[in-house]
C-alpha positions in Angstrom: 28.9 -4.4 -2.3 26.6 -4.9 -5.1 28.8 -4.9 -8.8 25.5 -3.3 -10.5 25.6 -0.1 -8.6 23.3 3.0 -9.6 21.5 5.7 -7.9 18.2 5.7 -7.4 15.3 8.0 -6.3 12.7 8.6 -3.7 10.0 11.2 -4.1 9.2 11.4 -0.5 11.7 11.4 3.0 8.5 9.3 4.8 8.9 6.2 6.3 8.1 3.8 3.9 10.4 5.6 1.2 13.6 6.0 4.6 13.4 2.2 4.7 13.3 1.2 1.1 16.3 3.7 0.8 18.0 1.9 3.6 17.6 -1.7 1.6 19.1 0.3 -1.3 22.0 1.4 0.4 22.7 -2.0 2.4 23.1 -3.5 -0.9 25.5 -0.8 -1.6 23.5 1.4 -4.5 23.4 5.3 -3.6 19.8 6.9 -3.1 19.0 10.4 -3.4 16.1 11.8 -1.9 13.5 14.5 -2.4 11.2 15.9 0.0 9.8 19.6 1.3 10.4 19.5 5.0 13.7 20.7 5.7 14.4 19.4 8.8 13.8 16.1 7.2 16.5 16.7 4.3 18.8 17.8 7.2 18.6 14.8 9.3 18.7 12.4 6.2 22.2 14.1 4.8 23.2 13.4 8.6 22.5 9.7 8.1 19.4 9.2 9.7 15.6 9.7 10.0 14.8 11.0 13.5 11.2 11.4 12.9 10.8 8.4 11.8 13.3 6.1 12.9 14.9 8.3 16.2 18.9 8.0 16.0 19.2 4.6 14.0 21.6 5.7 11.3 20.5 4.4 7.4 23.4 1.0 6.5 25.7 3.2 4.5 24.8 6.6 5.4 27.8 8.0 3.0 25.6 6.5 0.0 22.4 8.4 1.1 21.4 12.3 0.7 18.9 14.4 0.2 17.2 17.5 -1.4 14.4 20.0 -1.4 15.5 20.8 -5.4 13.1 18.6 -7.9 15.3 19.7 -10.7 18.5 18.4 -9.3 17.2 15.2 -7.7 15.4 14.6 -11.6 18.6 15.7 -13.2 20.7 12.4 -10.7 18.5 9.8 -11.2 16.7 7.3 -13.7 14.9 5.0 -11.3 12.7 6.7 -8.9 10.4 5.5 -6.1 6.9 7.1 -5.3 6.4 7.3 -2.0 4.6 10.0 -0.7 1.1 10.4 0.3 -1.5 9.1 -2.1 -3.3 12.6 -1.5 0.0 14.4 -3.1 0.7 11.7 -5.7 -1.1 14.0 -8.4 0.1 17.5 -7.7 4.1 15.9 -7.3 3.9 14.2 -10.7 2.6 16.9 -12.5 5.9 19.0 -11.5 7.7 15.8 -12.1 6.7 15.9 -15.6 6.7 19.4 -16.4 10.8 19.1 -15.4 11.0 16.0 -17.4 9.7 17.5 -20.5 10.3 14.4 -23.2 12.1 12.5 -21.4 11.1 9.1 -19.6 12.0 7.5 -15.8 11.4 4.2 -14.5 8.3 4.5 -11.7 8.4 2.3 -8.8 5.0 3.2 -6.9 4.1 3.1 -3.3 0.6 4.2 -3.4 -1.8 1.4 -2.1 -5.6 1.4 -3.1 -7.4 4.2 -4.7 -6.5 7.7 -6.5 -8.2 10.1 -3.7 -9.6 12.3 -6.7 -10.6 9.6 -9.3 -11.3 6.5 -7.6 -8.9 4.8 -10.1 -6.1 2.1 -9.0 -3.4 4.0 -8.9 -1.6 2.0 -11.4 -4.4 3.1 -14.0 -4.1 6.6 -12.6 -1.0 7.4 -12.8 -0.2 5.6 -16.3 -3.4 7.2 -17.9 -2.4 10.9 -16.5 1.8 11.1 -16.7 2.2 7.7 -18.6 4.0 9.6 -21.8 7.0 9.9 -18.8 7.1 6.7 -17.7 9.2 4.0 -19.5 8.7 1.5 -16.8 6.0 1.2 -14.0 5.6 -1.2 -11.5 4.1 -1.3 -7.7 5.7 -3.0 -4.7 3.1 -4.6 -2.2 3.4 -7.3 0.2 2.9 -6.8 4.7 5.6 -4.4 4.9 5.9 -1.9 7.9 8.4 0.6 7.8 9.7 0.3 11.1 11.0 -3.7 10.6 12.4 -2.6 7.3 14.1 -0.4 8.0 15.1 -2.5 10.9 16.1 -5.1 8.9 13.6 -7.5 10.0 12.8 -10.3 7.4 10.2 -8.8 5.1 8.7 -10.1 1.6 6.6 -8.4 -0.8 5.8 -8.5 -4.4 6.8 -6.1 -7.6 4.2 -5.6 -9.0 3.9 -4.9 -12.7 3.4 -5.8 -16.4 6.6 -6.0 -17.7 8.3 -8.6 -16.1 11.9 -7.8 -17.3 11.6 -4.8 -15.1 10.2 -6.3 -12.2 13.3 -8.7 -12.1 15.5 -6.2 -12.4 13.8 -4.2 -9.3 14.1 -7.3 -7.7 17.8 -8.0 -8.1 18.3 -4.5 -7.2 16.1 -4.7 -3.8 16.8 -8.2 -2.7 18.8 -9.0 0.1 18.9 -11.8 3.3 16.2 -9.5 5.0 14.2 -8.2 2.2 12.9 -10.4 -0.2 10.3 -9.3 -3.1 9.2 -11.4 -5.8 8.0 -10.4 -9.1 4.4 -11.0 -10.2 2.5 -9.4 -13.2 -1.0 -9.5 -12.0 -1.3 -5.4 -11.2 -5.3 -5.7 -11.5 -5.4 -8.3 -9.0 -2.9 -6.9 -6.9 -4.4 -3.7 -6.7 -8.2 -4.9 -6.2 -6.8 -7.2 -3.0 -4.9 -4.1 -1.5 -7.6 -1.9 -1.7 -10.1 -4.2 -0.4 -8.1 -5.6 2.5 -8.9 -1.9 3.9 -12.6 -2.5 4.4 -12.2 -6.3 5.6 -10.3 -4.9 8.0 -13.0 -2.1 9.5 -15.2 -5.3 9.9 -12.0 -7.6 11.4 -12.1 -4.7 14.0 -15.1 -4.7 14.8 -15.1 -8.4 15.0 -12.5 -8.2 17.6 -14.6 -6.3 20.4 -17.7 -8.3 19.9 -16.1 -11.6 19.0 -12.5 -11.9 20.9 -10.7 -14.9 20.2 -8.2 -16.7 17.9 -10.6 -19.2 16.5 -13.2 -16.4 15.2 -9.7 -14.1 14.1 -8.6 -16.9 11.8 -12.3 -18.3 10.6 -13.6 -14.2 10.3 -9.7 -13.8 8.0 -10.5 -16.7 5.3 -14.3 -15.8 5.2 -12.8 -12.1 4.4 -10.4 -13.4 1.8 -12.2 -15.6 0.4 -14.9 -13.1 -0.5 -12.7 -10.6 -1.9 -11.8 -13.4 -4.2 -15.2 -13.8 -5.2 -15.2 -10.3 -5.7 -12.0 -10.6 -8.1 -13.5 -13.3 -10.0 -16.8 -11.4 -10.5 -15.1 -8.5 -12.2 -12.2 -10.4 -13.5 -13.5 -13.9 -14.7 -10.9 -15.4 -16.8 -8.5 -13.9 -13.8 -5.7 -16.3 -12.3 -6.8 -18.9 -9.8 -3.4 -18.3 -7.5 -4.4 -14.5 -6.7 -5.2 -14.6 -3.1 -1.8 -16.6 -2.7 0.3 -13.9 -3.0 2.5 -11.5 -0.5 0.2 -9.0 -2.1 -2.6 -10.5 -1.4 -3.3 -12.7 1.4 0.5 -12.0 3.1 -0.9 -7.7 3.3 -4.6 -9.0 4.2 -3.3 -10.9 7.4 -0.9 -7.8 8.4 -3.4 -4.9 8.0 -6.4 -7.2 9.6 -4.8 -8.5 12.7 -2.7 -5.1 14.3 -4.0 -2.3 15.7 -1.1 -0.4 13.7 -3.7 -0.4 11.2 -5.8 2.6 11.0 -8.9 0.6 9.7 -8.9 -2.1 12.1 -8.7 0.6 14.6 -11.3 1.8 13.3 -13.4 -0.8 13.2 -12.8 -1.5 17.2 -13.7 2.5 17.5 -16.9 1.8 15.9 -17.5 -1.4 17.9 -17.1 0.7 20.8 -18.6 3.6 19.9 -21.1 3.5 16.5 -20.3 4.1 13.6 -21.2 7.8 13.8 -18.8 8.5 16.6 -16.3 7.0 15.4 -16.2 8.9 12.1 -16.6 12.2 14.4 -12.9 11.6 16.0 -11.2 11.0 13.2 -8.1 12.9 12.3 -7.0 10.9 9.7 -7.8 9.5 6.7 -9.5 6.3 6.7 -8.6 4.4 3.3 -11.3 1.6 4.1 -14.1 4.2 4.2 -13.4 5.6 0.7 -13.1 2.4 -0.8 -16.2 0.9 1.0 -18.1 2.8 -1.5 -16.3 2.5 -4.4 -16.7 -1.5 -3.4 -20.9 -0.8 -3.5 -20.7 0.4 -6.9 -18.3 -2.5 -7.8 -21.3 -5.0 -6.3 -24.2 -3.3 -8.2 -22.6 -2.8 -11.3 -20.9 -6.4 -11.6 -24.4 -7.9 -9.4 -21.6 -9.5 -6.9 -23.5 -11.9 -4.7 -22.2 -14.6 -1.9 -20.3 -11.7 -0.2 -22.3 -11.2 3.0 -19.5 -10.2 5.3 -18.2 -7.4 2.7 -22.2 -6.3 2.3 -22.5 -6.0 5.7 -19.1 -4.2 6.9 -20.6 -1.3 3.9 -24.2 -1.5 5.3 -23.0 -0.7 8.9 -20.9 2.4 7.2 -23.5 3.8 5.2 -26.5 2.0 5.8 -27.1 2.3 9.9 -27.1 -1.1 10.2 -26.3 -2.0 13.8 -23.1 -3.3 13.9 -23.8 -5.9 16.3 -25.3 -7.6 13.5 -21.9 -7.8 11.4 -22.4 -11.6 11.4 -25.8 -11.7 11.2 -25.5 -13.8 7.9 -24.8 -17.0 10.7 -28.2 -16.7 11.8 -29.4 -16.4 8.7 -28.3 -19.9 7.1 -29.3 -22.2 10.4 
């Protein structure tokens, strides 16, 4: 039982936010959650997430609950995760801080990539539009699925943020034998290599129909990396030499670009299989490696990024026609 127990929040009774709450409770802190779907609430004040996570009961179910009330779940807590969809970040916090008023909460967020509306990380985002409530702010990235945290498979990640007294403190709180996170106070960084990881891996998947094989998985992954880098380094030039080192970096690169869990390296082997213009017909859901494939073009024109032919390529197949047989085409090229 941890001797530093407090209650935390999650906006959100999604997976992610079930299995951070389950870490919470394991090390013996009590978690209150908020979300809208009732049958949700109901099955989290019985001790588990059914939807989610069929009958696994949370560690300490006694020290988990949950509510449908904003108000009361704002009046409980101090510390608060974000963790709902990116597309409902904006309209949440905006009731958030209409209840808060003046006062402040420490925001752990979630939210990968970019603000649907704005483009903007979502550190910049939500600091810039509900910062005056936010006392603290920090992001936890790293390869993470829900299912082996909550699970309690062995899982690390980063907290990300500027203030590193914070981080450590989310740390202390969070770590355990099976989940391990590590502060680091690159949030620029950070951010750029989660986003970008989205639209390597559209071209990792279609790189695994036409190119099958470990040796071209692992060669096609550091070519990927190692261009985002250059990518980092073009906008951030007196940035940290370690970035790509990082759970949040190269540890969530590897994860989304090698499973088919992944919606973008599904994706990709959809449009391998099918074009590019078939493959954005049947989908249902959203495909963050699209939308940040063109935020990524204006990134390369405005910063005139060069030696990035595998990025240039994967956004030239999505919104150029070019044939995606051709993805490596830049082999050819330099015989």
């Amino acid at each position: 039982m941890n001797n530093n127990q407090k209650t935390w929040g999650v906006l959100g009774t999604g997976a992610f936010g079930s299995a951070l709450a389950n870490v919470l409770t394991k090390n013996g802190h009590e978690v209150l959650m908020y979300g809208i779907a009732q049958d949700e609430i109901d099955d989290i004040n019985s001790g588990c997430n059914r939807k989610f996570f069929n009958e696994t009961k949370f560690a300490n179910e006694h020290l988990i609950s949950a509510t449908n009330n904003l108000e009361t779940f704002l009046n409980k807590v101090n510390t608060v995760i974000l963790a709902v969809p990116s597309i409902a970040v904006e309209p949440l916090l905006k009731q958030v801080c209409q209840i808060l008023g003046d006062r402040q909460i420490d925001l752990v967020n979630l939210s990968k990539g970019l603000e649907p509306k704005t483009k903007e990380f979502f550190s910049k985002y939500i600091n810039s539009n509900f910062g005056k409530n936010i006392s603290n702010f920090a992001s936890i990235m790293g390869p993470s699925f829900a299912i082996e945290v909550f699970n309690q498979k062995l899982t690390m990640v980063n907290i990300v943020g500027r203030n590193l007294e914070f981080n450590q403190s989310i740390a202390k709180d969070l770590n355990n034998e099976f989940f391990y996170v590590k502060p680091y106070s690159d949030i620029s960084g950070a951010e750029l290599f989660s986003a970008l990881k989205n639209v390597l891996a559209i071209g990792m998947g279609i790189c695994s129909i036409l190119y099958p094989g470990q040796n071209s998985h692992a060669g096609l992954l550091t070519l990927g990396t190692s261009e985002i880098y250059q990518v980092y380094k073009s906008i951030y030039p007196e940035g940290e030499c370690t970035i790509g080192y990082h759970f949040s970096s190269i540890g969530d690169i590897f994860l989304t670009c090698s499973s088919t869990t992944s919606r973008n390296f599904t994706f990709g082997t959809q449009i391998a299989k099918l074009g590019i213009d078939q493959a954005l017909k049947e989908q249902k859901l959203t495909i963050e490696g699209y939308d940040t494939a063109k935020t990524l073009v204006k990134l390369i024109n405005e910063f005139n990024i060069q030696d990035i032919p595998f990025l240039r390529n994967i956004t030239e197949i999505l919104f150029d026609h070019k044939d995606h047989n051709l993805i490596l085409d830049m082999f050819k090229k330099s015989i």
